[in-house]
N, C-alpha and C positions, 0 to 999 in steps of 0.2 A: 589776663593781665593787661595792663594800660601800655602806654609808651614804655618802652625801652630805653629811649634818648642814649645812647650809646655804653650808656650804664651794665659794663660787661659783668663787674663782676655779682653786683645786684640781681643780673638775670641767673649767672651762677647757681648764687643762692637760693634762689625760686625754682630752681629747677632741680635741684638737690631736694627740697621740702617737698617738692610734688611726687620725685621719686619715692619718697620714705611714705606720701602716702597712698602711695599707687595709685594715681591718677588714673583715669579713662583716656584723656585725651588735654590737650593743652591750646590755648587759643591766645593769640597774640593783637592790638585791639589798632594795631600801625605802629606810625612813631619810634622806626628801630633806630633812627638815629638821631642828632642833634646831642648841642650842649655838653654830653661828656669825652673824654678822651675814648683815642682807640677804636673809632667807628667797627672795624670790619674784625673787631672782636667778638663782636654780638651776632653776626648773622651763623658763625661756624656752631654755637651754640646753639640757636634758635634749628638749623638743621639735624642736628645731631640728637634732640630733642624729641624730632618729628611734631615741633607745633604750626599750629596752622594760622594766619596773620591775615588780615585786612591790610588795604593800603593807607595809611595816614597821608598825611596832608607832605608832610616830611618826604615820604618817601617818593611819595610823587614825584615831588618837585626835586629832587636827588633823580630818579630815573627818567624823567623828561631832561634832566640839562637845565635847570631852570635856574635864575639868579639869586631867585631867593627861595625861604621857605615856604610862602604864604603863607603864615602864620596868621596873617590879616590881623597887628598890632596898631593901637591907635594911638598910642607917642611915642615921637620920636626918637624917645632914647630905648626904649624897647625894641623898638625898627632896627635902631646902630649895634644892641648887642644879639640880637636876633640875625643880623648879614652876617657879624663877624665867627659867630657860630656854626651857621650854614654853610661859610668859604672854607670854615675848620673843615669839618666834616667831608664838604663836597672834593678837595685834595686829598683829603685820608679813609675816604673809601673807594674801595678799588671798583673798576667798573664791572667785575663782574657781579660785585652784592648790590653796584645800582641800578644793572639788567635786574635781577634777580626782583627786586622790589617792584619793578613794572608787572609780576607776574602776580603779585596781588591782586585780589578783587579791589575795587573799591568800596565797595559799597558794604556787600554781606560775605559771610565766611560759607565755603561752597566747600562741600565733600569732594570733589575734584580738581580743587585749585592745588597749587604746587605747595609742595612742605615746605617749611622754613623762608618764608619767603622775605 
């Protein structure tokens, strides 16, 4: 699956359809937060799931402490709703799912990297 962007109950639903089709395994592509309401609604699902995630750009920048996304948008008014989204999110996720995101690979999805991350 792509971003999550804090879209809990969308993940919900995706994870309800993977069940009915007995999925193997579930893979998550970053991006657990941003943009929707209820940040740390999505990471209890995401564990509970047993999927396995990359780090996005997001989540990074959420477990570093970072100011913004790095979204790396090139106007300005994308810039202003892209802060006010990140400040959303970076207050209403608790710092254990923004550790939690540091435990992402970046790069590739590793049979040994932590669940639900």
């Amino acid at each position: 699956m792509g971003g999550v962007y804090n879209n809990w109950l969308a993940l919900d639903a995706l994870l309800e359809d993977a069940r009915r089709r007995d999925v193997d395994a579930l893979f998550c592509l970053g991006d657990m937060g941003g943009f929707g309401p209820h940040p740390d609604r999505v990471f209890p699902l995401l564990r509970e799931a047993d999927v396995q995630a990359i780090q996005g750009n997001y989540d990074e920048s959420l477990a570093m402490g970072r100011t913004d996304c790095g979204c790396g948008y090139t106007d300005p008014r994308d810039n202003h709703y892209a802060l006010v989204s990140y400040r959303y999110t970076f207050r209403n996720t608790s710092t254990e799912n923004r550790r939690g995101s540091a435990a992402c690979p970046a790069i590739a999805v590793s049979t040994s990297a932590p669940t639900g991350c």
